[in-house]
C-alpha positions in Angstrom: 69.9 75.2 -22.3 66.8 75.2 -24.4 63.3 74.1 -22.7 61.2 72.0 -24.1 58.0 72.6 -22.5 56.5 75.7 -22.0 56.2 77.7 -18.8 52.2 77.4 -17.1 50.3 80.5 -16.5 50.5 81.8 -13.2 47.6 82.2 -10.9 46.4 85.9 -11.6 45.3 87.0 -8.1 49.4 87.0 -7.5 51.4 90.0 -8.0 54.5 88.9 -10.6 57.0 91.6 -11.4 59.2 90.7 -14.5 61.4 93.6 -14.3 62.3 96.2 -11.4 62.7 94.9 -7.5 62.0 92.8 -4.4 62.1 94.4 -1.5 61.8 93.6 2.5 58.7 91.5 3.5 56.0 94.1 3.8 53.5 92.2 5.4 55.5 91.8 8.2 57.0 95.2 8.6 54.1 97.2 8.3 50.1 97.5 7.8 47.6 99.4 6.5 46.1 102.3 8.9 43.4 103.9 8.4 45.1 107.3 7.1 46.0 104.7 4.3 49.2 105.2 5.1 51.5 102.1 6.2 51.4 101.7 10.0 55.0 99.8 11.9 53.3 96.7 13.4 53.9 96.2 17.5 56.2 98.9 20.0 59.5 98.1 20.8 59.1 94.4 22.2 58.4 93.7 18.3 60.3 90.6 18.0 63.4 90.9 15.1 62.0 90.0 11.5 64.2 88.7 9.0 63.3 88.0 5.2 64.6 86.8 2.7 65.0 89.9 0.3 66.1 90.7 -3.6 66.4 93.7 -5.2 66.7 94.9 -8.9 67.5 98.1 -10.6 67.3 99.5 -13.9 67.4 103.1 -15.6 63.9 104.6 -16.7 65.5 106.5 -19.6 68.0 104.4 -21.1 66.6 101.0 -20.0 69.6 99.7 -18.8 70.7 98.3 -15.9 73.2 100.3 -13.0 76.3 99.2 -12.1 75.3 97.4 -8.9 73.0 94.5 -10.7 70.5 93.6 -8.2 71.1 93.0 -4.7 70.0 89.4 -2.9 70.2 89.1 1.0 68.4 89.2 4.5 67.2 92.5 5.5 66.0 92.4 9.3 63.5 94.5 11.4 63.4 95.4 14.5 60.9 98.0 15.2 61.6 100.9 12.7 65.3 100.2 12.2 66.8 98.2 9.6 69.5 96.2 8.8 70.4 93.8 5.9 73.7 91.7 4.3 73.0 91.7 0.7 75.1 90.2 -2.6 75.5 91.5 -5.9 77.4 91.6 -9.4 78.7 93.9 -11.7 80.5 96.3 -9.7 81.1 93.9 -7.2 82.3 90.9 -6.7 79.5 88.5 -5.8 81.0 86.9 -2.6 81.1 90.0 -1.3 78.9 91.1 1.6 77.4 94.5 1.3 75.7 95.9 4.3 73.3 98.3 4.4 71.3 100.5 7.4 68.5 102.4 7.6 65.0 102.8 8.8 60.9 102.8 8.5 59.0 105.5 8.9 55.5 105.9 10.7 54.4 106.3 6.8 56.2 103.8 5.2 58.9 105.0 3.9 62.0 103.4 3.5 65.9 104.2 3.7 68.8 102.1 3.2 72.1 103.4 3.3 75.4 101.4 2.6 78.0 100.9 4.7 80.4 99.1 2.9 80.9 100.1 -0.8 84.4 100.8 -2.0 84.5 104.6 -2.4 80.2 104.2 -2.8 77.4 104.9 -1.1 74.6 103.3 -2.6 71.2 104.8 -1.0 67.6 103.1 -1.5 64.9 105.0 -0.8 60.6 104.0 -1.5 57.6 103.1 0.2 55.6 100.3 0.2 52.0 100.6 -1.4 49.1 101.0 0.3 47.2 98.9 -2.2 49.6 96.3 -2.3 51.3 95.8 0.9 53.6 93.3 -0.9 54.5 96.1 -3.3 57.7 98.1 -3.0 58.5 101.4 -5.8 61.4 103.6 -5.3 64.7 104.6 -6.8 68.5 104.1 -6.1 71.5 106.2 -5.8 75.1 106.0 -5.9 77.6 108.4 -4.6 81.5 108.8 -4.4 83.7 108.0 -7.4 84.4 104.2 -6.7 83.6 101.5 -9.2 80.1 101.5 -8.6 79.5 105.3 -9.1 76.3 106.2 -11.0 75.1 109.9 -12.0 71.2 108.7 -14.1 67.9 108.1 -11.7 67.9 104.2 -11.0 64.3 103.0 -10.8 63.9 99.7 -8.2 60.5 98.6 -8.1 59.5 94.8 -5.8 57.6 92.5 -3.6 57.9 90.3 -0.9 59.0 86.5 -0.8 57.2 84.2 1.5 59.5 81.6 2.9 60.4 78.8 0.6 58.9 76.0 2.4 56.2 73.7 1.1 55.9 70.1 -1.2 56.3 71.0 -4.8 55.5 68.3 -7.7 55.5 68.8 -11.7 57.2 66.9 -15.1 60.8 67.6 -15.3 62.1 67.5 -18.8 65.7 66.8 -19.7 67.9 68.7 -23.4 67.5 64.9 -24.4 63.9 65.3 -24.0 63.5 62.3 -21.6 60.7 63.1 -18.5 60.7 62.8 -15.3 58.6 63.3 -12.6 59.8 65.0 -9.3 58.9 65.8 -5.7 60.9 68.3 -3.9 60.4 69.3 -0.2 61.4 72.1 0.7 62.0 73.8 4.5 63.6 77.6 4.8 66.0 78.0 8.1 67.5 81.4 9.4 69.8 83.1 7.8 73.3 83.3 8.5 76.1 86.1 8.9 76.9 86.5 4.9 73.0 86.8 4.6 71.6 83.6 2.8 69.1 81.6 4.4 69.6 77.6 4.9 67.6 75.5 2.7 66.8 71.6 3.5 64.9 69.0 2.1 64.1 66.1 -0.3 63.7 65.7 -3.7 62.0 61.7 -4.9 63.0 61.8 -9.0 61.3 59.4 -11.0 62.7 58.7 -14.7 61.3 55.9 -16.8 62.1 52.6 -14.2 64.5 54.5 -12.4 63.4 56.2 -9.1 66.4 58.4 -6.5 65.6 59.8 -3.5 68.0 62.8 -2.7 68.4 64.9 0.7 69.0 68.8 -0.3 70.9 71.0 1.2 71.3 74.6 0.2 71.0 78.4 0.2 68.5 80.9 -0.3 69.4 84.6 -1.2 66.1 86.8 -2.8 64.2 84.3 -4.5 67.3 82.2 -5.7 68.3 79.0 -4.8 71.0 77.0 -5.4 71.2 73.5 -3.8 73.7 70.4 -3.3 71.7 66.4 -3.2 73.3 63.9 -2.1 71.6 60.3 -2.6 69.9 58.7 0.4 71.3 55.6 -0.8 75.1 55.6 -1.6 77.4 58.7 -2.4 76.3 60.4 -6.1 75.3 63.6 -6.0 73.6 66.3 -8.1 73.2 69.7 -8.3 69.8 72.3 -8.1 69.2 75.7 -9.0 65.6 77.3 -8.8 64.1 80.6 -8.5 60.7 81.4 -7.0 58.5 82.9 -9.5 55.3 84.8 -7.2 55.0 86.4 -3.9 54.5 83.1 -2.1 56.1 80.3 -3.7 53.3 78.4 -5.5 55.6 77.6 -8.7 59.8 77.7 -8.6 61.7 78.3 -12.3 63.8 74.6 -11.4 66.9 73.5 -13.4 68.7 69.6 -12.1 71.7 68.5 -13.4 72.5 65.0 -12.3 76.0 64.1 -13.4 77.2 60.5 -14.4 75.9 57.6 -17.1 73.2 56.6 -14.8 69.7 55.6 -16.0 68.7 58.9 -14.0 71.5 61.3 -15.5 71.0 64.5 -17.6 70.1 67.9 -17.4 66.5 68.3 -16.7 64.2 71.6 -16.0 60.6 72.1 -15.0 58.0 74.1 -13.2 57.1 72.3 -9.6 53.9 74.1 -8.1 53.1 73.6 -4.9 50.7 71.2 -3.1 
């Protein structure tokens, strides 16, 4: 589906990555010491952390992707030790729940081990940056001779997702190029045992004369979101995908489809920012 409008600059004192990773939240698994190296926050009455978490991989030399096309979960921390549900594609099927262990060094360094792979084991390894505490770089390997098996280097480079909760406004434009304008509110829950975090809200759509208000209800996994309304008044419905586009969500990539022959319906996208 072709866009009409183009995409607004992003604020540059955010880090963006368009290609590599995303990685665990490092602002709330560790800090910056003064060895410069990356300190774990608390002892062991550190309450569990869990974030929303995506991960991409490519191959430095040929510039392709592996086999296991990105990962998009919960990872949790507790302390030094790790644990996250993740989904994927490619060698997988995407319902599938792949979970991973591993730990946090004293220095920042990160292992994740899989657990569940058919006749894989798929091992991330990295640190965050001391620089950037949002910043994860590291590499990927895959083991065993299953449908996911991988001999090149895998490269994973990412950063951390602040919850997806705040009021976001913009222009919506639909393939037909009629535009609307939105308001979408937006609250992130906990996330459950297949590792996607409960999304609620409201979105208040505005198109020519025609105003619906919607309640949301969705799921989070990385920084994708996909999302069912259901009209406040009566029974239609329509559908939401978005993906957050920066560290903390001050502008989300948002596609609405809202079925029907109503004077609301279409196919619309835009770029919401945040209040």
């Amino acid at each position: 589906m072709s866009r009409s409008s183009a995409r607004p600059a992003l604020p540059t004192s955010r880090i963006l990555l368009s290609s590599g990773a995303f990685l665990a939240a490092s602002t709330l698994l560790a800090g910056c010491g003064s060895s410069g190296g990356m300190q774990v926050k608390g002892n062991s009455q550190i309450a569990t952390v869990t974030t929303s978490t995506g991960i991409l991989f490519s191959d430095p030399q040929s510039g392709s992707g592996s086999p296991l096309q990105g990962l998009n979960g919960a990872l949790t921390a507790q302390a030094s030790v790790l644990t996250a549900t993740f989904h994927s594609s490619g060698c997988v099927l995407p319902s599938a729940d792949l979970t991973f262990t591993g730990n946090k060094d004293a220095n920042g360094n990160i292992t994740l081990s899989s657990t569940n792979l058919p006749q894989n084991t798929a091992v991330i390894t990295g640190q965050f940056s001391t620089d950037y505490p949002n910043l994860f770089l590291g590499g990927l390997t895959i083991s065993g001779s299953g449908p996911c098996a991988y001999t090149a280097g895998i490269a994973a480079r990412g950063t951390e997702y602040a919850p997806l909760t705040g009021t976001f406004t913009g222009a919506l434009t639909s393939a037909a190029s009629t535009h609307a304008a939105s308001t979408l509110t937006l609250t992130q829950g906990a996330a459950n045992a297949d590792g996607y975090f409960s999304e609620t809200g409201t979105l208040t759509f505005t198109a020519g004369s025609c105003t619906t208000s919607y309640n949301l209800s969705g799921l989070l996994a990385g920084p994708n979101l996909s999302a069912t309304l259901t009209a406040t008044s009566g029974t239609a419905t329509a559908t939401l995908t978005s993906t957050t586009q920066d560290v903390s969500p001050a502008l989300i990539d948002l596609a609405l489809t809202i079925p029907g022959s109503g004077c609301d319906a279409g196919s619309y996208t835009g770029y919401p920012t945040a209040n």
